[in-house]
Biopython code that builds the backbone (N, CA, C, O; Angstrom):
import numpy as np
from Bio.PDB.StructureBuilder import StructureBuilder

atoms = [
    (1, "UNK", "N", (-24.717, 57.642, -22.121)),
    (1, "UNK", "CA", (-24.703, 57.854, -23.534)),
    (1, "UNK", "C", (-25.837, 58.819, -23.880)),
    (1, "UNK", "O", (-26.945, 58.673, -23.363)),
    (2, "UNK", "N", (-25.562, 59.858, -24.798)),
    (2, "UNK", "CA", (-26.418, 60.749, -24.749)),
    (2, "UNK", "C", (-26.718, 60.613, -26.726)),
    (2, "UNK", "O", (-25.768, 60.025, -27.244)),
    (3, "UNK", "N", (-27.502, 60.922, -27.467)),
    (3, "UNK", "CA", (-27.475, 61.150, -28.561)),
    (3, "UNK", "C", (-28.126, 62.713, -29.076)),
    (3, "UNK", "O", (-28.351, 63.456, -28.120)),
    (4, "UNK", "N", (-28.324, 63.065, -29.902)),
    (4, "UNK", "CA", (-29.582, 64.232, -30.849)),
    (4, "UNK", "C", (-29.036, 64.230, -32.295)),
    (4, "UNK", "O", (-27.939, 64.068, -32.829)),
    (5, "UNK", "N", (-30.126, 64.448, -32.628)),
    (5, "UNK", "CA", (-30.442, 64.621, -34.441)),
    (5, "UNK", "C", (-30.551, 65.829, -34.971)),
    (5, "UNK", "O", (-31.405, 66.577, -34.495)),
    (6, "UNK", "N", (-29.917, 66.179, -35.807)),
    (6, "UNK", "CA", (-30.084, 67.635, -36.773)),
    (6, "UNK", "C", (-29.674, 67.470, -37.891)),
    (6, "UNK", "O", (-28.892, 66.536, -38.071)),
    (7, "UNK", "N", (-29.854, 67.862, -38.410)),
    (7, "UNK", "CA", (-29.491, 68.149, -40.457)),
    (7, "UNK", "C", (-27.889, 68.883, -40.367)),
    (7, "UNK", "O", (-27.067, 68.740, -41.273)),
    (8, "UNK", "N", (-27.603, 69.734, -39.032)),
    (8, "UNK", "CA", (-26.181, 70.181, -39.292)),
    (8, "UNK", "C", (-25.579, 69.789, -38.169)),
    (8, "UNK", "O", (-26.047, 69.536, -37.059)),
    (9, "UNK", "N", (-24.229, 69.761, -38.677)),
    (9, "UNK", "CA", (-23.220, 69.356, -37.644)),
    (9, "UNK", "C", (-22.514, 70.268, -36.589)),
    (9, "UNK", "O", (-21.287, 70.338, -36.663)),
    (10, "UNK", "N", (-23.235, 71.055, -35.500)),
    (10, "UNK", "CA", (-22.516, 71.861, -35.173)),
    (10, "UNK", "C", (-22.537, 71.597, -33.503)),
    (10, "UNK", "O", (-23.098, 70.633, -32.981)),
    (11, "UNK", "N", (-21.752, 72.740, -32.716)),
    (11, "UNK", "CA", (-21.523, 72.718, -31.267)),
    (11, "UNK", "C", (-22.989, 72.627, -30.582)),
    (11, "UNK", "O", (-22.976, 72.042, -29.499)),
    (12, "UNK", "N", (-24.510, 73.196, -31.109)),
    (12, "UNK", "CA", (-25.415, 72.407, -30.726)),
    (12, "UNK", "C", (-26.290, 71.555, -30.346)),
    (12, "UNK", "O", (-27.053, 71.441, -29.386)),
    (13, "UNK", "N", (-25.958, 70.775, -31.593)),
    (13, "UNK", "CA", (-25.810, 69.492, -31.602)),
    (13, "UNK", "C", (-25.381, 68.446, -30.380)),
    (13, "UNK", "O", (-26.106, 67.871, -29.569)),
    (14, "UNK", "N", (-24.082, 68.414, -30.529)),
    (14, "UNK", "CA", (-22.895, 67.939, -29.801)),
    (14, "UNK", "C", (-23.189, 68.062, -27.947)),
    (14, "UNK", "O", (-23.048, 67.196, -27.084)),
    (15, "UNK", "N", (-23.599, 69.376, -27.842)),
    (15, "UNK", "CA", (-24.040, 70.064, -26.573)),
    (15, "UNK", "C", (-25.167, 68.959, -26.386)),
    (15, "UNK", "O", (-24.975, 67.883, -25.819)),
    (16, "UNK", "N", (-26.481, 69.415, -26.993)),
    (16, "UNK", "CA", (-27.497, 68.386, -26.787)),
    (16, "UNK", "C", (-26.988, 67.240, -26.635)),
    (16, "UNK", "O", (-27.286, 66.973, -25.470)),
    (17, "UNK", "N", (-26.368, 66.313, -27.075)),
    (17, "UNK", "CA", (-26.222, 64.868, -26.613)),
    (17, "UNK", "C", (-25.346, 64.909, -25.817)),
    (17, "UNK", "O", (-25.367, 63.801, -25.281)),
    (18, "UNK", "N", (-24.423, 65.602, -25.302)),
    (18, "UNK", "CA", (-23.938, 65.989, -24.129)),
    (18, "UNK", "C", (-24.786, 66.005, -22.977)),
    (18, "UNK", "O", (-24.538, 65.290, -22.007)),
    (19, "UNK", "N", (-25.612, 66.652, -23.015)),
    (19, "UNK", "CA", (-26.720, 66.997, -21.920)),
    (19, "UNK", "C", (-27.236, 66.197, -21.301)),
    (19, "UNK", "O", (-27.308, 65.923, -20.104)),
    (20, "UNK", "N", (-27.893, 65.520, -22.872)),
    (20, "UNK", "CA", (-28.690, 64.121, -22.119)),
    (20, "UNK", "C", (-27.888, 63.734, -21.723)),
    (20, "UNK", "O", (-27.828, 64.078, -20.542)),
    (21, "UNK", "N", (-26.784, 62.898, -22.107)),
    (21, "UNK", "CA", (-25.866, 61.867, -21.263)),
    (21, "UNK", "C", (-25.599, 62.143, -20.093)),
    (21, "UNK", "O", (-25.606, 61.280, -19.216)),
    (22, "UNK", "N", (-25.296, 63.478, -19.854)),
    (22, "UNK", "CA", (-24.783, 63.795, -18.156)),
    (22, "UNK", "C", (-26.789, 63.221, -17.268)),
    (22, "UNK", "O", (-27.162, 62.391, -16.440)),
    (23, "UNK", "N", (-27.279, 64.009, -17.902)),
    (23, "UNK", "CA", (-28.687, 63.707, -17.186)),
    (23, "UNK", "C", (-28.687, 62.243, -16.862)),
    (23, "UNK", "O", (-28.895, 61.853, -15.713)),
    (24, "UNK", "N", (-28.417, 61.289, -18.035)),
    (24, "UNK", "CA", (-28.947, 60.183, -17.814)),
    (24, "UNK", "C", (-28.627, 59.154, -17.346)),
    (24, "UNK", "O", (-29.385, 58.196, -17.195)),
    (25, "UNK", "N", (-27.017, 59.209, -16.930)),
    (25, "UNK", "CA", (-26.702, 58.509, -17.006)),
    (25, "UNK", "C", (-25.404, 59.044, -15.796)),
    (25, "UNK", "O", (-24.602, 59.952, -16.015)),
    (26, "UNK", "N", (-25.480, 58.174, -14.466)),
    (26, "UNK", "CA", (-24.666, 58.298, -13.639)),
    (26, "UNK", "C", (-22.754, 57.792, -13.872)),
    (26, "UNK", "O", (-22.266, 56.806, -14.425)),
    (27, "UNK", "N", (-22.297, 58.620, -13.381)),
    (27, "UNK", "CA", (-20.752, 58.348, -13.375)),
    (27, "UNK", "C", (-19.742, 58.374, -12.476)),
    (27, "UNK", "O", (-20.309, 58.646, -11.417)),
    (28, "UNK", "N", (-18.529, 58.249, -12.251)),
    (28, "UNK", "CA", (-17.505, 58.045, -11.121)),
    (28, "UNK", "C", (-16.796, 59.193, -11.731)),
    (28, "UNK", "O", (-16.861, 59.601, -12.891)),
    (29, "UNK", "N", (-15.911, 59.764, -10.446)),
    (29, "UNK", "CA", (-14.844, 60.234, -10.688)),
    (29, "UNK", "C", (-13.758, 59.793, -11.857)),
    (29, "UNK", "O", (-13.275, 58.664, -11.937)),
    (30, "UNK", "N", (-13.494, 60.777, -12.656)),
    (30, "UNK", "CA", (-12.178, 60.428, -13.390)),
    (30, "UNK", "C", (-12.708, 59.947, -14.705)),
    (30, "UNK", "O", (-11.958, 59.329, -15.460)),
    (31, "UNK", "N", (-13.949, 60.189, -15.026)),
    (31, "UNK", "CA", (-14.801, 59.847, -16.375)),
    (31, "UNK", "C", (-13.342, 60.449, -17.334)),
    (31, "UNK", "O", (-12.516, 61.283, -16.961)),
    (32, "UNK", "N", (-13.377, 59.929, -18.250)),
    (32, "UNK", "CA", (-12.495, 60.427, -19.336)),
    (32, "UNK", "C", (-13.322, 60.476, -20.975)),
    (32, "UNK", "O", (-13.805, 59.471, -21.496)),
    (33, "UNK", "N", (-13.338, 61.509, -21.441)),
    (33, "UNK", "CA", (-14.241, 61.494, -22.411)),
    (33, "UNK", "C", (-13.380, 61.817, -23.802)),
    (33, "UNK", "O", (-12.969, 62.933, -24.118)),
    (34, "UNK", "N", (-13.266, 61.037, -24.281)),
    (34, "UNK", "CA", (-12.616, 60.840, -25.332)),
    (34, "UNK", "C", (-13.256, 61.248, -27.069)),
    (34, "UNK", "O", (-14.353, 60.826, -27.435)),
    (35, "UNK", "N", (-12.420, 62.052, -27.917)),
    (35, "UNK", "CA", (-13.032, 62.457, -29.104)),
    (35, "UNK", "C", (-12.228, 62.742, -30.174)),
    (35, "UNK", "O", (-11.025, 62.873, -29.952)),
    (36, "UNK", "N", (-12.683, 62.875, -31.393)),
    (36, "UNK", "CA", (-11.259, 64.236, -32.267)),
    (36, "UNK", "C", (-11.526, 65.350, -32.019)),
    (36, "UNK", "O", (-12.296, 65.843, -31.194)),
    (37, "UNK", "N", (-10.612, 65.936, -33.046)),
    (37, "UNK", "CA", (-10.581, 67.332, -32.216)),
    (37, "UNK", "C", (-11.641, 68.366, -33.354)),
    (37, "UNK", "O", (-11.364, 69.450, -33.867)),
    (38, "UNK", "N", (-13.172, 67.356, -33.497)),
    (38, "UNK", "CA", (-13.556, 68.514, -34.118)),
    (38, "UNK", "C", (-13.722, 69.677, -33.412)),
    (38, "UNK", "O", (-13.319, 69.685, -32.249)),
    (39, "UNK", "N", (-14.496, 71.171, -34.108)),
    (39, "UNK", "CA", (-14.572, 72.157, -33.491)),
    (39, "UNK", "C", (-16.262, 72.117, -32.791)),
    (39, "UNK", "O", (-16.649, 73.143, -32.231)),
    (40, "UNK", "N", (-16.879, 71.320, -32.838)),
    (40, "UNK", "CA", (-18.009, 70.885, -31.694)),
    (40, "UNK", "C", (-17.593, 70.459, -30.667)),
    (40, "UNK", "O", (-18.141, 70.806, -29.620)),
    (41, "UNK", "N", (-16.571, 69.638, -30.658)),
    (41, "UNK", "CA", (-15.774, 68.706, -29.352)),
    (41, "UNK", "C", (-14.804, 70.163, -28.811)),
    (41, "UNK", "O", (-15.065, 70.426, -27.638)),
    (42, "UNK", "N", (-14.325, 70.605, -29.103)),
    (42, "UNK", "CA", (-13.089, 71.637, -29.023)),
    (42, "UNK", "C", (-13.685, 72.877, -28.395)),
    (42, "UNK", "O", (-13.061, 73.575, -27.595)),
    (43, "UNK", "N", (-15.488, 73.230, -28.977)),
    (43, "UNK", "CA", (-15.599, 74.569, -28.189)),
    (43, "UNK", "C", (-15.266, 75.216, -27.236)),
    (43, "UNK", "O", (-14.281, 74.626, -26.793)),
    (44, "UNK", "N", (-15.502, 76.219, -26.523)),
    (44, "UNK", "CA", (-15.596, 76.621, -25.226)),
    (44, "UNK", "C", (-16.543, 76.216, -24.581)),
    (44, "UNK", "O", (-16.318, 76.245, -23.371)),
    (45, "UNK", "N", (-18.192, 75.590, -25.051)),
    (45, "UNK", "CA", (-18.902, 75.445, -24.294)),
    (45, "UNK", "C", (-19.437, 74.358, -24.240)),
    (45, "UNK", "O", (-20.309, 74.064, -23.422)),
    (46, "UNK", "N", (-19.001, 73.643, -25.076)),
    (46, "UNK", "CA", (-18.643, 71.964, -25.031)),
    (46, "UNK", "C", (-17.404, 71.511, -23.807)),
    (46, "UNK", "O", (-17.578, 70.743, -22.861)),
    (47, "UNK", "N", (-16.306, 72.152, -24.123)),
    (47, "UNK", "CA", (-15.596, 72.491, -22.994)),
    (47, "UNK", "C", (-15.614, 72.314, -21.322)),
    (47, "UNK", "O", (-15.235, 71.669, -20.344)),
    (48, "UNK", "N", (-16.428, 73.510, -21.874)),
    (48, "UNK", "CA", (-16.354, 73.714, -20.521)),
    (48, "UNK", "C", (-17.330, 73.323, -19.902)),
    (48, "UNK", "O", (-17.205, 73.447, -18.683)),
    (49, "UNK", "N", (-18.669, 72.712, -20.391)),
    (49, "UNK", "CA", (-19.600, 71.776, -19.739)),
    (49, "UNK", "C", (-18.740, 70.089, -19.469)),
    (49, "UNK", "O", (-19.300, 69.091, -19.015)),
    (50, "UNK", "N", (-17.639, 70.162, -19.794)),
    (50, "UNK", "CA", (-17.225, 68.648, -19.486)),
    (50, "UNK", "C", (-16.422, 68.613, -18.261)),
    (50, "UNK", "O", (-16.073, 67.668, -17.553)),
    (51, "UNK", "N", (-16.141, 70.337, -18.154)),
    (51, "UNK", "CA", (-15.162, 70.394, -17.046)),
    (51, "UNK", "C", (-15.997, 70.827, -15.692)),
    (51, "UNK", "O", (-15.557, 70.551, -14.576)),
    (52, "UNK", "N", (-17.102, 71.451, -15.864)),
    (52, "UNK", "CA", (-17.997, 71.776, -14.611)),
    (52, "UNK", "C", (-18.242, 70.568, -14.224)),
    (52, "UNK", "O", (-18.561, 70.358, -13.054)),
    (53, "UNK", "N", (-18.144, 69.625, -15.076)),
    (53, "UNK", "CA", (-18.827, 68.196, -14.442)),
    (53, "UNK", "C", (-17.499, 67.123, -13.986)),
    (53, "UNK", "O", (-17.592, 65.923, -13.727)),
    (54, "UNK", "N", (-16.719, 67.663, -13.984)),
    (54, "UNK", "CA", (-15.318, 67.111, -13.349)),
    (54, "UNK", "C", (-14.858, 65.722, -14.675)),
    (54, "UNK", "O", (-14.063, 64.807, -14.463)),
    (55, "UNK", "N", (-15.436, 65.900, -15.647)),
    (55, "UNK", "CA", (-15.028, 64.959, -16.855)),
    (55, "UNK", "C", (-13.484, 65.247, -16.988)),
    (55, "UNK", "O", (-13.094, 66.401, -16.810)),
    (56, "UNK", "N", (-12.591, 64.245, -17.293)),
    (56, "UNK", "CA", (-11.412, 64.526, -17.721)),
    (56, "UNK", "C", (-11.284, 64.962, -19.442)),
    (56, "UNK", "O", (-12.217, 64.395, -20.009)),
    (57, "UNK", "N", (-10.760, 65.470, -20.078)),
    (57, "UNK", "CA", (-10.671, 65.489, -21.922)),
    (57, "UNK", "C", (-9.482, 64.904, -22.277)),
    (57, "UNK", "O", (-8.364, 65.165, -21.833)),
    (58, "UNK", "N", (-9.916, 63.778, -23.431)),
    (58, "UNK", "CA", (-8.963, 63.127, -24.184)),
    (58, "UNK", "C", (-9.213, 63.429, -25.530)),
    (58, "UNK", "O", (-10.380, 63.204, -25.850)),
    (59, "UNK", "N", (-8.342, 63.959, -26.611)),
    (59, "UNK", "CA", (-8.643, 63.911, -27.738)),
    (59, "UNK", "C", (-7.396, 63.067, -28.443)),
    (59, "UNK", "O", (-6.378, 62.655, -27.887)),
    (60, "UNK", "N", (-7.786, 62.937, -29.840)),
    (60, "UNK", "CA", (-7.209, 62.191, -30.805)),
    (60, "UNK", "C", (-5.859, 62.933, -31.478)),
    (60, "UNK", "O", (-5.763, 64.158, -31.546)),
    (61, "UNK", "N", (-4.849, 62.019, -31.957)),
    (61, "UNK", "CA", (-3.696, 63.100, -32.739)),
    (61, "UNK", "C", (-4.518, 64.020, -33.781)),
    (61, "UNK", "O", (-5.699, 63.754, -34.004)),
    (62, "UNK", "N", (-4.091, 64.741, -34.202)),
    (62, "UNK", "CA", (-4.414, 65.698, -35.538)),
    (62, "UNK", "C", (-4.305, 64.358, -36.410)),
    (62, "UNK", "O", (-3.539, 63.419, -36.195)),
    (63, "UNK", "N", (-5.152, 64.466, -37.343)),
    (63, "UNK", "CA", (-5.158, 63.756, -38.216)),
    (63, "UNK", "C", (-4.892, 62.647, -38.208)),
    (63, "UNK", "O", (-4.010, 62.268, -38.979)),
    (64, "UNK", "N", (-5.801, 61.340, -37.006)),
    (64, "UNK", "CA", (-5.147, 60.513, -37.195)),
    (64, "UNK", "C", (-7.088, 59.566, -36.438)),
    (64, "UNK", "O", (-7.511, 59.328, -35.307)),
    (65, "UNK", "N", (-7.513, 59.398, -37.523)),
    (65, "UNK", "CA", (-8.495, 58.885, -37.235)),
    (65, "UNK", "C", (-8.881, 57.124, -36.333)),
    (65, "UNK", "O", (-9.983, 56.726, -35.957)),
    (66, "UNK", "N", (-7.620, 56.457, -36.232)),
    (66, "UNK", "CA", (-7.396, 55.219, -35.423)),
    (66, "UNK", "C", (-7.692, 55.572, -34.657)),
    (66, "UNK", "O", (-8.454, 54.686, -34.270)),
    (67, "UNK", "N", (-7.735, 56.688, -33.605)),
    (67, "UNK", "CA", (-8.039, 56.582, -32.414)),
    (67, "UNK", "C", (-8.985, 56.985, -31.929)),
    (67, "UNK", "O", (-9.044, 57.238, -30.726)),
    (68, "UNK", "N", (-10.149, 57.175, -32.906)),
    (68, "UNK", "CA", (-11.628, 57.103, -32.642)),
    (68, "UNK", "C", (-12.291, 56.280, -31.978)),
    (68, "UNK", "O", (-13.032, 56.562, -31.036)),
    (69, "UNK", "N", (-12.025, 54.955, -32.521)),
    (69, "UNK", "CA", (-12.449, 53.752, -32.051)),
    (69, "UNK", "C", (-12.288, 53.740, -30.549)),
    (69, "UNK", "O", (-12.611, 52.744, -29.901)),
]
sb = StructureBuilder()
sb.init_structure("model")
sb.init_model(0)
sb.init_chain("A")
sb.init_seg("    ")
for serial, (resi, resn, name, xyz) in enumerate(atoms, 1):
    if name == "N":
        sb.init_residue(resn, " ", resi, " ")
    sb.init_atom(name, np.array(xyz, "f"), 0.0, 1.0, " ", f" {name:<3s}", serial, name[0])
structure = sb.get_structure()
């Protein structure tokens, strides 16, 4: 679990607590990382840091916030 704090909501953000989490926190094959489809989650370099790390991507329907949880 990774977190960071900022006043805005953007792919920086998102990245940073990305980061930490990979740092901190060991994992198995076949991690599945689950989200909506904001455009922090969606970048290219949000992206594609989930895929250098062999993370699988799951996102949520369009518009359908139940499956956040």
């Amino acid at each position: 679990m990774g977190w960071a704090l900022r006043n805005t909501l953007d792919r920086n953000l998102s990245l940073s607590a990305l980061r930490m989490a990979l740092m901190r926190r060991d994992f198995s094959p076949g991690l599945i990382h689950h989200s909506d489809r904001g455009s922090h989650y969606a970048c290219k370099d949000y992206v594609d840091l989930l895929k250098a790390h062999g993370i699988l991507i799951s996102m949520g329907a369009i518009g359908n916030p139940y499956e956040n949880a």
